[in-house]
DRENVO-318510 format. One record per residue (C-alpha): residue in one letter; z, x, y. Coordinates in nm, 4 decimals, m for minus. Layout:
N
<site residuo="A" pz="Z" px="X" py="Y"/>
...
// end
This chain:
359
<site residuo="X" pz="0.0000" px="0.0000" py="0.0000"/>
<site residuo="X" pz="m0.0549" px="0.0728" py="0.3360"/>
<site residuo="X" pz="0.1411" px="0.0066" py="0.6065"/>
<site residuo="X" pz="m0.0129" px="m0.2283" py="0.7437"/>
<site residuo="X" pz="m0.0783" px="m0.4035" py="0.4010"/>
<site residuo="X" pz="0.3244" px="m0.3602" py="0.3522"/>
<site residuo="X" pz="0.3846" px="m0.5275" py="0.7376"/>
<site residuo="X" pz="0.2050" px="m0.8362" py="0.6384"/>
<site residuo="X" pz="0.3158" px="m0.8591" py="0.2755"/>
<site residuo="X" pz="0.6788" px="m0.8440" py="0.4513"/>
<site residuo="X" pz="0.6393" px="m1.0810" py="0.6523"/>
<site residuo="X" pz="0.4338" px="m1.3447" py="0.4094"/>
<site residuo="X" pz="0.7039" px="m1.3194" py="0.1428"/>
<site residuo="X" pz="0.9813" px="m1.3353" py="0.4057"/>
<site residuo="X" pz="0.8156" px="m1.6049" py="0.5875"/>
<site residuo="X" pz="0.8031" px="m1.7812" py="0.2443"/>
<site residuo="X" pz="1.1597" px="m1.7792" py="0.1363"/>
<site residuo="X" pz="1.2948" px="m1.8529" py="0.4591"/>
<site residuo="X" pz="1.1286" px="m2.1488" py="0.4843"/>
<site residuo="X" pz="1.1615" px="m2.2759" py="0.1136"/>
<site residuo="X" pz="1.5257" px="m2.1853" py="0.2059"/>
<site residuo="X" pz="1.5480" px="m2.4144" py="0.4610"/>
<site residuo="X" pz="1.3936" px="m2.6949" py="0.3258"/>
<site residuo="X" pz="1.5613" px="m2.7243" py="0.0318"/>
<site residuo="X" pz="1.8942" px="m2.7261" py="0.1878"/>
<site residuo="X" pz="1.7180" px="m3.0010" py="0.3935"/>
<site residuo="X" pz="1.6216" px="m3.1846" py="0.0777"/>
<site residuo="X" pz="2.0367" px="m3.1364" py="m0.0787"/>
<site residuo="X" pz="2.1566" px="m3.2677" py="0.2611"/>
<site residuo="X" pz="1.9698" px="m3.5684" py="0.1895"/>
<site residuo="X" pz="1.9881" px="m3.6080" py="m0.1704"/>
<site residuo="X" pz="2.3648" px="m3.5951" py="m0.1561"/>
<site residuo="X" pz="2.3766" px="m3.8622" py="0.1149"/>
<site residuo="X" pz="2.1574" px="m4.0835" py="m0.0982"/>
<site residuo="X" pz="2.3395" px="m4.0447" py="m0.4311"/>
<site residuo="X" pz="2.6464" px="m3.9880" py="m0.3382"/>
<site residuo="X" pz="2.7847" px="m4.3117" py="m0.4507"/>
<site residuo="X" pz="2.6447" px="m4.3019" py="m0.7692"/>
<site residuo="X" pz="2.8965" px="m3.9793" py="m0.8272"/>
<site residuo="X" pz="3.1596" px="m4.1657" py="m0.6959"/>
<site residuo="X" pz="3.1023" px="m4.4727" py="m0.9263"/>
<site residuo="X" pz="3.0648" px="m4.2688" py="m1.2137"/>
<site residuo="X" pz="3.3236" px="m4.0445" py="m1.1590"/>
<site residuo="X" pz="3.1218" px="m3.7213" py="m1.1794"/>
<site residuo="X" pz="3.2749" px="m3.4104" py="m1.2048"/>
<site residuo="X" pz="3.2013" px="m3.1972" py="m0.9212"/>
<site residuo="X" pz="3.1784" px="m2.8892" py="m1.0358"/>
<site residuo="X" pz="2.8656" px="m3.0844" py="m1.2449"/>
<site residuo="X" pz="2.7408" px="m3.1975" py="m0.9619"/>
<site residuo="X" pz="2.7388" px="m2.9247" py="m0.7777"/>
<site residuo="X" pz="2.6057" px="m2.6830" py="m1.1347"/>
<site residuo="X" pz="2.4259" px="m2.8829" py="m1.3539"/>
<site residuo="X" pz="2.1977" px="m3.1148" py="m1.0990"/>
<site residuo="X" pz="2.2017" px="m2.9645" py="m0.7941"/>
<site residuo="X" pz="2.1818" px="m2.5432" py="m0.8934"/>
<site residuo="X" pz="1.9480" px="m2.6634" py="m1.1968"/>
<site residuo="X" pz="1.6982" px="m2.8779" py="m0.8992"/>
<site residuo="X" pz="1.6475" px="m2.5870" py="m0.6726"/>
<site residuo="X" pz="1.3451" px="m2.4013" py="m0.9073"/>
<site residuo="X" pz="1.2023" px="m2.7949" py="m0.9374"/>
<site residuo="X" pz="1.2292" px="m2.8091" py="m0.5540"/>
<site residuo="X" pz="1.0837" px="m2.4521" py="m0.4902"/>
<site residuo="X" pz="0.7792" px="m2.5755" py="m0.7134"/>
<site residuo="X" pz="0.7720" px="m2.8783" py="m0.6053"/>
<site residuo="X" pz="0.6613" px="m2.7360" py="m0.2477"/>
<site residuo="X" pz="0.5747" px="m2.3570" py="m0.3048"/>
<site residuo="X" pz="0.2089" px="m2.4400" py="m0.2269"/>
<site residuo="X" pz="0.2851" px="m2.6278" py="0.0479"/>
<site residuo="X" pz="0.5245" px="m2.3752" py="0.2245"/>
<site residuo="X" pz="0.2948" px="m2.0595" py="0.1271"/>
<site residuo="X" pz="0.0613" px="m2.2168" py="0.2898"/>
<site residuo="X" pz="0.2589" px="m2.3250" py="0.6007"/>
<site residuo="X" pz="0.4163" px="m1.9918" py="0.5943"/>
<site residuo="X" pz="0.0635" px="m1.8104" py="0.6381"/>
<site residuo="X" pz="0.0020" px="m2.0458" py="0.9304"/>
<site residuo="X" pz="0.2998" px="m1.9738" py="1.0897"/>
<site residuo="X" pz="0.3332" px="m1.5682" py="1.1031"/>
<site residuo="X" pz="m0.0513" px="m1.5228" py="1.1128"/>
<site residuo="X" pz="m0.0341" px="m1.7555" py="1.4379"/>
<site residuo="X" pz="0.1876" px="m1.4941" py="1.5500"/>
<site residuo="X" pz="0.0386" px="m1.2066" py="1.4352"/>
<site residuo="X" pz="m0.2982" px="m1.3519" py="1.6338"/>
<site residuo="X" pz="m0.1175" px="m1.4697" py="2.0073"/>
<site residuo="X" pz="0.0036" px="m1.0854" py="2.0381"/>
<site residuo="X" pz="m0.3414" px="m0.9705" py="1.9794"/>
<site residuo="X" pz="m0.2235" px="m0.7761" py="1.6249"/>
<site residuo="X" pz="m0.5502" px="m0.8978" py="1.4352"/>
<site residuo="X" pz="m0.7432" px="m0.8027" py="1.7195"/>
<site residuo="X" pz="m0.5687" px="m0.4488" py="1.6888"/>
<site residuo="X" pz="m0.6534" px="m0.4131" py="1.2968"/>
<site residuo="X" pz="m1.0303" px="m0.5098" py="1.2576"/>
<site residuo="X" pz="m1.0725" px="m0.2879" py="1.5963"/>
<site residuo="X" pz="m0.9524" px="0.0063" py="1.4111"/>
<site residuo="X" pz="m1.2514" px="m0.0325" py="1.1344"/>
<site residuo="X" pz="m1.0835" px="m0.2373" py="0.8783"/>
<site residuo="X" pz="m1.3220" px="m0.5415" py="0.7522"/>
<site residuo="X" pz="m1.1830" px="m0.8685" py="0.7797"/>
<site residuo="X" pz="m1.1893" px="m0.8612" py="0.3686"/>
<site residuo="X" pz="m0.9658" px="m0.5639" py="0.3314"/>
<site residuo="X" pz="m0.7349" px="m0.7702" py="0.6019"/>
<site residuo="X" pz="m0.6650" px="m1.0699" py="0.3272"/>
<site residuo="X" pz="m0.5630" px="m0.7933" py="0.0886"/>
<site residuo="X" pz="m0.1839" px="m0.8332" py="0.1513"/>
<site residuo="X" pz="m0.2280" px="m1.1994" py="0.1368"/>
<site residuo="X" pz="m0.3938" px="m1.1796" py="m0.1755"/>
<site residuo="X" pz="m0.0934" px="m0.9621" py="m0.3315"/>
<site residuo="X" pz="0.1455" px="m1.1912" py="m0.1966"/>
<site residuo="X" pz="m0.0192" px="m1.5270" py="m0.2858"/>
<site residuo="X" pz="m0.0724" px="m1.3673" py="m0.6506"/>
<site residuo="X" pz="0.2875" px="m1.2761" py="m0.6340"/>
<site residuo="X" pz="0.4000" px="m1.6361" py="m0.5781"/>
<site residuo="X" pz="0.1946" px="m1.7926" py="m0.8122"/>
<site residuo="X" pz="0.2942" px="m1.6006" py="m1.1338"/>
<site residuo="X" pz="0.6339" px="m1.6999" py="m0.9902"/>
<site residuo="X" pz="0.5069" px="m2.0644" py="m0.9820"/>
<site residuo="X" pz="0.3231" px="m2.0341" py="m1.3130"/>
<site residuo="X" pz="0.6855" px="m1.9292" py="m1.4919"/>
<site residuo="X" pz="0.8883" px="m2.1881" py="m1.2831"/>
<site residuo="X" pz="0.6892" px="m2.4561" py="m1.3511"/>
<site residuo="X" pz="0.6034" px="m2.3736" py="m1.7272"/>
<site residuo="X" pz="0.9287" px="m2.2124" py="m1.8536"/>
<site residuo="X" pz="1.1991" px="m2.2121" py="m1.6247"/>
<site residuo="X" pz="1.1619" px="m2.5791" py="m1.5068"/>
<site residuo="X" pz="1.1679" px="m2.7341" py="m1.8546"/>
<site residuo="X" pz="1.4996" px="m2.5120" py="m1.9022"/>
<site residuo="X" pz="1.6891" px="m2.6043" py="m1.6223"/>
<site residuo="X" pz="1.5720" px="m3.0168" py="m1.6113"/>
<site residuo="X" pz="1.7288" px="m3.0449" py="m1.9723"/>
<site residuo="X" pz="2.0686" px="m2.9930" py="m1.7684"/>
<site residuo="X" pz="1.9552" px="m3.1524" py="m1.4903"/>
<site residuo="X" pz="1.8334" px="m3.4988" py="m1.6379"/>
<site residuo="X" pz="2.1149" px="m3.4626" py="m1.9080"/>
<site residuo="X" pz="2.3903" px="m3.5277" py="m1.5867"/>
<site residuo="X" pz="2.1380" px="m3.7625" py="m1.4320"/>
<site residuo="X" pz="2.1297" px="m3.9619" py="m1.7493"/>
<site residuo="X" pz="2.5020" px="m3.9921" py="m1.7383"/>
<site residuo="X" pz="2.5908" px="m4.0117" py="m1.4134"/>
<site residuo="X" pz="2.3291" px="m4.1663" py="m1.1948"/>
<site residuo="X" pz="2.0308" px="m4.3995" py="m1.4246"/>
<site residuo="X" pz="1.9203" px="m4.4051" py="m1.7441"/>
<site residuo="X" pz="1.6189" px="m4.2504" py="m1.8521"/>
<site residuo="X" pz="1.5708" px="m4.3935" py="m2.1922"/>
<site residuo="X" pz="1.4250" px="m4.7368" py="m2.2111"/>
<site residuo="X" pz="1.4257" px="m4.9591" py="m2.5214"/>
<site residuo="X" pz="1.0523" px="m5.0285" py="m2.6035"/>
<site residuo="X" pz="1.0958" px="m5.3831" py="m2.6771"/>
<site residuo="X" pz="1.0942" px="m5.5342" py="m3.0200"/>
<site residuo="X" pz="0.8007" px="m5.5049" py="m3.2787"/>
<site residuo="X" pz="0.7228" px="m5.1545" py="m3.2361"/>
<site residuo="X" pz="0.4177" px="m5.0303" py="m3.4080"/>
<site residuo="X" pz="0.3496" px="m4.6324" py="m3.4634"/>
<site residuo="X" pz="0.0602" px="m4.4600" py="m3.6105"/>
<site residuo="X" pz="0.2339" px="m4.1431" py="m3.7627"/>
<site residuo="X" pz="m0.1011" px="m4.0658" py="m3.9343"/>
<site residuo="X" pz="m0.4548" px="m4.0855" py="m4.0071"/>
<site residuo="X" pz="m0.3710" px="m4.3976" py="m4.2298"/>
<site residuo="X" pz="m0.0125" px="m4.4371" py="m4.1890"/>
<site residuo="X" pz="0.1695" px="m4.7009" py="m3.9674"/>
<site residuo="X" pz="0.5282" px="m4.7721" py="m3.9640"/>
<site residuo="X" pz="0.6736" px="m5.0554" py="m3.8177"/>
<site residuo="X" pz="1.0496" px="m5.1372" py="m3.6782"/>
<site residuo="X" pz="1.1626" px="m5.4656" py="m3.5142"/>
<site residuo="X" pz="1.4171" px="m5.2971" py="m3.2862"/>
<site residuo="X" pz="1.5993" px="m4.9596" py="m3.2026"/>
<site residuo="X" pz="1.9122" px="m4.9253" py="m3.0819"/>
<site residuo="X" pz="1.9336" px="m4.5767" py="m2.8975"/>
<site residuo="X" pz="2.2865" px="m4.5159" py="m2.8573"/>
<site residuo="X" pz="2.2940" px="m4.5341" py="m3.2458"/>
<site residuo="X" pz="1.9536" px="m4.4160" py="m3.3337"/>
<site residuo="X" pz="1.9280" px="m4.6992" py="m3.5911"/>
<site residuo="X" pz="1.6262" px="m4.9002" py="m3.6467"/>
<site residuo="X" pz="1.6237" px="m5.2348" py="m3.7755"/>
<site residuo="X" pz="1.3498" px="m5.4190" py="m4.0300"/>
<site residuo="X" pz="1.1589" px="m5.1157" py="m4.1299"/>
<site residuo="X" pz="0.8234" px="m5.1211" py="m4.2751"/>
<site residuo="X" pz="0.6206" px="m4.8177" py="m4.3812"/>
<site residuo="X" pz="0.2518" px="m4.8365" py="m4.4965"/>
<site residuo="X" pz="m0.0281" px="m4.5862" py="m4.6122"/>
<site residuo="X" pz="m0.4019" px="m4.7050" py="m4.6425"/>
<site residuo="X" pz="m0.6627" px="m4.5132" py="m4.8445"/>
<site residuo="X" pz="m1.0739" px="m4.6602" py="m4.6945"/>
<site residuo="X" pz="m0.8315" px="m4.9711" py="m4.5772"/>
<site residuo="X" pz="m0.6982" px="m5.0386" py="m4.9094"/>
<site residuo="X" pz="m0.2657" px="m5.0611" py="m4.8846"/>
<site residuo="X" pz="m0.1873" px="m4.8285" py="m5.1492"/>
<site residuo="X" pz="0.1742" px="m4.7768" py="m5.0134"/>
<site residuo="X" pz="0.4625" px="m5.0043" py="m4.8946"/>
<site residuo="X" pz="0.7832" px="m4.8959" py="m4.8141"/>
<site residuo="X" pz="1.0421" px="m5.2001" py="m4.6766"/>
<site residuo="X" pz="1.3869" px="m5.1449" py="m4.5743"/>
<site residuo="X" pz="1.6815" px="m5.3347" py="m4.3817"/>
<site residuo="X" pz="1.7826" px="m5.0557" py="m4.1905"/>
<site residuo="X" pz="1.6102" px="m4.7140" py="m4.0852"/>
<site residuo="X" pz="1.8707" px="m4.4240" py="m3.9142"/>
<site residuo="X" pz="1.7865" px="m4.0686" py="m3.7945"/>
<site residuo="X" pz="1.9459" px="m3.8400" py="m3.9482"/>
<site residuo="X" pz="2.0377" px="m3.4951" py="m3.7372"/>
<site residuo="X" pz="1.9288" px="m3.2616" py="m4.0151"/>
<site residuo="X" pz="1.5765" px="m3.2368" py="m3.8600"/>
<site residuo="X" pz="1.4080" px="m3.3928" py="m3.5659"/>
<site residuo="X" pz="1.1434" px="m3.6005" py="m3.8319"/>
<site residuo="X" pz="1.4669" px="m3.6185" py="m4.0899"/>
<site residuo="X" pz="1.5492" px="m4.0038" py="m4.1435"/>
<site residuo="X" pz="1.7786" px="m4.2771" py="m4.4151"/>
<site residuo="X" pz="1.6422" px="m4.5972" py="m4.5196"/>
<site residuo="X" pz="1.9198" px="m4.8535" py="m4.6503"/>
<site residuo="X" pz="1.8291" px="m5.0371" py="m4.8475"/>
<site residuo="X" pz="1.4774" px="m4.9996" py="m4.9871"/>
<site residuo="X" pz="1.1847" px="m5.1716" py="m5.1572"/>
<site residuo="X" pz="0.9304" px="m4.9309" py="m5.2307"/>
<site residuo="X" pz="0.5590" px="m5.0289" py="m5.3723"/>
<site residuo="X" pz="0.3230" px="m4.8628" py="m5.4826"/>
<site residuo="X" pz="m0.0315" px="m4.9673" py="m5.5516"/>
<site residuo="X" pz="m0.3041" px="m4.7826" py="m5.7844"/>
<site residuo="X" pz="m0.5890" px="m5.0419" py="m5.8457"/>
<site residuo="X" pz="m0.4625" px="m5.2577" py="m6.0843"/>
<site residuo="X" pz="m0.1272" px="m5.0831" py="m6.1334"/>
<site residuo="X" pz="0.1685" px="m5.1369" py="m5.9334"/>
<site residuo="X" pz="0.5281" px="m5.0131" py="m5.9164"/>
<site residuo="X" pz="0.8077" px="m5.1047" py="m5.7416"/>
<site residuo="X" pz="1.1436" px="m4.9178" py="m5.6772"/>
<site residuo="X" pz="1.4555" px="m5.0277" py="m5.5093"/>
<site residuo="X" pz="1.7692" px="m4.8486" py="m5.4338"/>
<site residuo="X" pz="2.0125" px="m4.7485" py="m5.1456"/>
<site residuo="X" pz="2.0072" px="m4.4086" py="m4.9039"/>
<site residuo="X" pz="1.6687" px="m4.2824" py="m4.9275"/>
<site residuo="X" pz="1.6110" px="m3.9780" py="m4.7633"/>
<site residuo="X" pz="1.2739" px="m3.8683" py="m4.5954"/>
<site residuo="X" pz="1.0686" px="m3.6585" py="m4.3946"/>
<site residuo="X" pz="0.8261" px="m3.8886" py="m4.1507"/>
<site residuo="X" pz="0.6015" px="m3.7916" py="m3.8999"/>
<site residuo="X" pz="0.7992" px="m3.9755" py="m3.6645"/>
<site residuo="X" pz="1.0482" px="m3.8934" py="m3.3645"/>
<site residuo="X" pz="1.3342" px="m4.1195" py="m3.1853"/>
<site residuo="X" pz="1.1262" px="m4.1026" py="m2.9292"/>
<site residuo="X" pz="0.8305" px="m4.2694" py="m3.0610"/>
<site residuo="X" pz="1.0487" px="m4.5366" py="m3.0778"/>
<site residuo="X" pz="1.2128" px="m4.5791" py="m2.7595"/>
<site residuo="X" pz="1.0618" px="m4.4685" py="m2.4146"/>
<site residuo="X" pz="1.2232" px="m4.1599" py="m2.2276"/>
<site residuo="X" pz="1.1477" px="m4.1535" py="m1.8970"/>
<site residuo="X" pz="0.9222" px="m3.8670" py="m1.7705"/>
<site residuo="X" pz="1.0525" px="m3.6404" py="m2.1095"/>
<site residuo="X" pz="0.7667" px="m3.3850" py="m2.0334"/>
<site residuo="X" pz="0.9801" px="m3.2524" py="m1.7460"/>
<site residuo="X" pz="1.1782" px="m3.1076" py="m2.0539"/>
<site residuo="X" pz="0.8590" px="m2.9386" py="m2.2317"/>
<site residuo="X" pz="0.7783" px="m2.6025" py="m2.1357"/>
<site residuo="X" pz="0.3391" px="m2.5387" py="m2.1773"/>
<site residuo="X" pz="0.3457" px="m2.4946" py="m2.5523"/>
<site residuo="X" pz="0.5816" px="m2.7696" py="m2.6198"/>
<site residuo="X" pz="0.3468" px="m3.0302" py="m2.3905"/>
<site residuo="X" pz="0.0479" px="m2.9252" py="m2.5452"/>
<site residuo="X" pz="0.1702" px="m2.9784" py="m2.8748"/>
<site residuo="X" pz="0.3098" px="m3.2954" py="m2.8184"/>
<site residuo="X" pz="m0.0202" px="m3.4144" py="m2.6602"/>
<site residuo="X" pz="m0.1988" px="m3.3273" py="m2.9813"/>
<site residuo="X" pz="0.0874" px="m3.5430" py="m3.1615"/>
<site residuo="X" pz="0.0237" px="m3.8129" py="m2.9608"/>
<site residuo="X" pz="m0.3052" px="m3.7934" py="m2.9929"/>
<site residuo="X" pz="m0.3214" px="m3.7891" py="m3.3532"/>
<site residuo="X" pz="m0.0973" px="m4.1454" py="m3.3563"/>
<site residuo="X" pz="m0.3009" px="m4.2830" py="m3.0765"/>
<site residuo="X" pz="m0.0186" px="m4.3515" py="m2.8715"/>
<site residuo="X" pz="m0.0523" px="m4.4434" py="m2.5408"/>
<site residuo="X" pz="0.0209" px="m4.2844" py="m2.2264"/>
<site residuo="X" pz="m0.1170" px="m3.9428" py="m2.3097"/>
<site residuo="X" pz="m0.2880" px="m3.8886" py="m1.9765"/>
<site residuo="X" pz="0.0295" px="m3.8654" py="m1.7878"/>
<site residuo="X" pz="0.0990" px="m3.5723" py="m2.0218"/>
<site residuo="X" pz="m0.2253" px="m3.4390" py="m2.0144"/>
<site residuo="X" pz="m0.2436" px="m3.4574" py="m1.6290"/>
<site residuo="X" pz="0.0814" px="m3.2781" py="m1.5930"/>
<site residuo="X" pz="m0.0383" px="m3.0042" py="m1.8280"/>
<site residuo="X" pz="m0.3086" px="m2.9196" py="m1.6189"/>
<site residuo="X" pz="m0.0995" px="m2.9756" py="m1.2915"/>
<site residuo="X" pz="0.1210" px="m2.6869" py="m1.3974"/>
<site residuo="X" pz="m0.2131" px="m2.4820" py="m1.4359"/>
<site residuo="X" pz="m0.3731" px="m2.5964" py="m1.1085"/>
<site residuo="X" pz="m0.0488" px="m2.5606" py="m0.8691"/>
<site residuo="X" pz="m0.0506" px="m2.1921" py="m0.8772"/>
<site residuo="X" pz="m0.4045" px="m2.1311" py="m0.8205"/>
<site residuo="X" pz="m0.3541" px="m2.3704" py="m0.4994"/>
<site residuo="X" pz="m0.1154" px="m2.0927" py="m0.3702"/>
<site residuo="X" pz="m0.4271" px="m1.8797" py="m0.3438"/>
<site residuo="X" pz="m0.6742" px="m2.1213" py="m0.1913"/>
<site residuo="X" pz="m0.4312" px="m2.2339" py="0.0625"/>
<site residuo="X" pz="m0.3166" px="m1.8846" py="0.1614"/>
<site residuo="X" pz="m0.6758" px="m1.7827" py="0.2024"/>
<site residuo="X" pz="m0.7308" px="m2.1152" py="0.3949"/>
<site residuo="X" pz="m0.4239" px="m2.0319" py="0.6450"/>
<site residuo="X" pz="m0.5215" px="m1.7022" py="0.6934"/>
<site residuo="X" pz="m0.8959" px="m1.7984" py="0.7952"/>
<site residuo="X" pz="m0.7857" px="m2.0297" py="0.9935"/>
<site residuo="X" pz="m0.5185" px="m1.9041" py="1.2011"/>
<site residuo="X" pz="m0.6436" px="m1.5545" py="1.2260"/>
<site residuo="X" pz="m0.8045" px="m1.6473" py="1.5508"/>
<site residuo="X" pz="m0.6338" px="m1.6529" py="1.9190"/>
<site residuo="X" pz="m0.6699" px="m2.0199" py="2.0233"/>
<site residuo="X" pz="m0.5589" px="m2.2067" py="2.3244"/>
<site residuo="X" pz="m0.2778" px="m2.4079" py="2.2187"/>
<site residuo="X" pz="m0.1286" px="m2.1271" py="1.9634"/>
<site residuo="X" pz="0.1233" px="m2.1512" py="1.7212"/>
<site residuo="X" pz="0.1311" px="m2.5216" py="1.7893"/>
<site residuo="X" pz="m0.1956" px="m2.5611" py="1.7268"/>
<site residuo="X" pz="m0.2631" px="m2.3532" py="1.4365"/>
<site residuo="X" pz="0.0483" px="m2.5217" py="1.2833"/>
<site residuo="X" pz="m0.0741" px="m2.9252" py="1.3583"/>
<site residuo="X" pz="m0.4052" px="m2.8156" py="1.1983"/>
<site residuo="X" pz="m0.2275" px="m2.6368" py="0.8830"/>
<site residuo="X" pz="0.0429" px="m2.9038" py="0.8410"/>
<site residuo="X" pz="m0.2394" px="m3.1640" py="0.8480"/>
<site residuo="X" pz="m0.4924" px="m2.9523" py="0.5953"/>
<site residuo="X" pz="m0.1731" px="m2.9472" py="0.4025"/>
<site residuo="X" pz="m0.0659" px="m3.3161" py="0.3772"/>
<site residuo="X" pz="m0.4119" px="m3.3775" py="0.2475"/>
<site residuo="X" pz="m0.4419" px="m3.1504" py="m0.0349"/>
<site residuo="X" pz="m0.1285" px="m3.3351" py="m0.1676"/>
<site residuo="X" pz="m0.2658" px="m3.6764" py="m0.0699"/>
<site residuo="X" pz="m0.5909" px="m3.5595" py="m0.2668"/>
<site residuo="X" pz="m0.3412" px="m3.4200" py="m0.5188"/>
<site residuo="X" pz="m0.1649" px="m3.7938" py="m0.5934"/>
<site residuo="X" pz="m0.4689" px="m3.9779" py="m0.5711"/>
<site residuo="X" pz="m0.6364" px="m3.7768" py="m0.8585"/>
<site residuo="X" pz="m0.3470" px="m3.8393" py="m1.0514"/>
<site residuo="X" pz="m0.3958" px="m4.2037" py="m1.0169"/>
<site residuo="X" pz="m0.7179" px="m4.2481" py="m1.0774"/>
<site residuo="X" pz="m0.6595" px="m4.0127" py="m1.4036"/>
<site residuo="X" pz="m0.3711" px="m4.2306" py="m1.5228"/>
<site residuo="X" pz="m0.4939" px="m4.5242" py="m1.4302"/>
<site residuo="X" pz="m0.8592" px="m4.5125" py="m1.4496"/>
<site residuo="X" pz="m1.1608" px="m4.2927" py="m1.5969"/>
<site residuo="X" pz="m1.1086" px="m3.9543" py="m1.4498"/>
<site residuo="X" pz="m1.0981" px="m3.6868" py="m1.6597"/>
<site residuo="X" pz="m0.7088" px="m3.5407" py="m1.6554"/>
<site residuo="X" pz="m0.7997" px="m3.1630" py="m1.6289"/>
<site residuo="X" pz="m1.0787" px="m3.2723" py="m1.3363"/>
<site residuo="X" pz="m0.7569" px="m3.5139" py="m1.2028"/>
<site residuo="X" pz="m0.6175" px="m3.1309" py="m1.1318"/>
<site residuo="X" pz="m0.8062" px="m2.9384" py="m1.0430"/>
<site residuo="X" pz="m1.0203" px="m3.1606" py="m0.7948"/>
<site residuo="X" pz="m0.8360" px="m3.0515" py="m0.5068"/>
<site residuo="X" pz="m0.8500" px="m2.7145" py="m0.5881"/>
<site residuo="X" pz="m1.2251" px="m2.7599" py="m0.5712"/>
<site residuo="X" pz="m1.2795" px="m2.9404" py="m0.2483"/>
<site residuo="X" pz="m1.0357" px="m2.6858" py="m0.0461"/>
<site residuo="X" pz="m1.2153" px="m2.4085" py="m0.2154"/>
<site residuo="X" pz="m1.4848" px="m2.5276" py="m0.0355"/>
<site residuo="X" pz="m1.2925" px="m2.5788" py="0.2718"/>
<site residuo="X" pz="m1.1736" px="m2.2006" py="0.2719"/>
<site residuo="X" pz="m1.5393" px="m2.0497" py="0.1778"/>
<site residuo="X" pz="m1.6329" px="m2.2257" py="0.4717"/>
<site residuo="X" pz="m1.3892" px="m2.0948" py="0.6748"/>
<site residuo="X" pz="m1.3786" px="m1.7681" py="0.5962"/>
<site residuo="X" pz="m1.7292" px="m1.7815" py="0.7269"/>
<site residuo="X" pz="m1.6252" px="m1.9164" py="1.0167"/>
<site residuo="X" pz="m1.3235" px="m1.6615" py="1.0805"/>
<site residuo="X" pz="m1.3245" px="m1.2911" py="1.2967"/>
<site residuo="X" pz="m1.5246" px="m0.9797" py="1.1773"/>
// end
């Protein structure tokens, strides 16, 4: 590095986590003022409150806006940088405008490894703590699915309960059948169906009826505690609210293939979030080159203006970012175009900008 390349790196990173700083004391302030009764009510320990959601949110929070605040941070000490004639300074000395983004570059790589691990490792770590207090102490994130709950757990296997009861993790009226070219070949009926905590696929049926059909031959066996191995989770049977915020990349992935092999529904979410976690970091680069271009340049107005122009670029990326979502959930779009769209149509943006910016 450079000097010069170590001045602006300094003061992008700084910029950075200063402002992240800020605004995510910002966000406690009001997060504690909104849920403050439901401690109270619930009787929350404090030290909890203060560890396991509110220490365990601040990686979410940094994530949640590090592409946002890069960006705004860019805006802000480039402004600078430009209304005391520094820029001016550096390309006047011989150095392309090219070799200028250099330090930007390293910085904006820097932060988005950091938001490719938050968001894909760390995250999932900490929101297991986090969303374990929250279901305790503030809503509940699992949601019965209603009765009459129908699972494909395989090409040609179905299983059927009539209700689950979470807090016990027993299912009631039980039904298991296997098809060969549409022809039952398997039955399995039971009373009650319970997981057991051996493994996460591990269940008891109590009592059973079990059939089994080979053209003209049948069998049937009864009897009490039969245990099994099923290709089916507690979850599948109840709804947990938003449960890929627990999944680090491998985990999602693999539980998008499961659900795509049972046909459940609701995959997009997951697969939209997959590629969100993919997408978000490389927005730290597009945005940082799109701050730089654009406030590189002494205007009239300064600071101010650079900053109403960045804050508004900003605001649309993530209203481009939400409205992808919906249409991928929701409607046709593909999920991986869903999140990377954006990306695309402020790549453009910076090209053209960087065009448009000093030599």
């Amino acid at each position: 590095m450079r000097k010069i390349d170590a001045y602006i790196f300094k003061k992008y990173i700084g910029t950075f986590f200063f402002a992240i700083s800020m605004l995510i004391l910002v966000v406690i302030i009001f997060d504690v003022s909104e849920n403050i009764d439901s401690f109270l009510k619930h009787n929350a320990p404090w030290e909890r409150v203060v560890v396991d959601y509110y220490v365990m949110s601040i990686p979410y929070y940094i994530n949640l806006f590090i592409h946002l605040f890069a960006f705004i941070a860019v805006v802000f000490f480039t402004s600078k940088m430009a209304a005391r004639t520094e820029i001016v300074a550096i390309l006047s000395s011989g150095i392309s405008f090219w070799r200028f983004l250099v330090p930007y570059m390293m910085a904006a790589v820097a932060i988005a490894i950091m938001s490719l691990y938050f968001g894909n490792f760390l995250i999932p770590k900490t929101n297991e703590i986090r969303r374990q207090f929250k279901d305790e102490y503030m809503e509940k994130l699992s949601q019965s699915a209603g009765r009459n709950v129908h699972v494909q757990i395989g090409k040609d296997e179905f299983v059927y309960v009539e209700s689950y009861n979470i807090s016990k993790q027993y299912g009631y009226k039980f039904a298991w059948e296997k098809y060969d070219d549409n022809e039952l070949k398997y039955k399995a009926l039971s009373d009650i169906i319970y997981h057991d905590t051996l493994a996460p696929n591990s269940w008891k049926i109590d009592p059973y009826a079990i059939r089994t059909m080979d053209g003209k031959d049948e069998t049937l066996v009864k009897g009490r505690d039969l245990d099994t191995l099923l290709n089916l989770y507690p979850t599948d049977l109840y709804k947990m609210k938003e449960d890929f915020e627990e999944m680090n990349f491998f985990e999602l992935r693999d539980h998008i293939q499961g659900m795509k092999e049972k046909g459940s529904e609701g995959v997009k979410a997951y697969e939209v979030e997959m590629h969100t976690r993919m997408s978000s970091p490389a927005a730290v680069i597009i945005l940082t080159l799109i701050g730089a271009a654009l406030s590189s340049r002494k205007v009239r107005g300064g600071i101010g203006m650079h900053l109403g122009i960045g804050i508004t670029i900003a605001f649309s990326y993530i209203l481009f970012m939400q409205v992808s979502k919906t249409f991928a959930i929701s409607g046709g779009l593909s999920p991986a175009l869903a999140a990377w769209i954006p990306n695309i149509i402020f790549s453009v943006l910076g090209i053209y900008l960087l065009k448009k910016a000093p030599k």
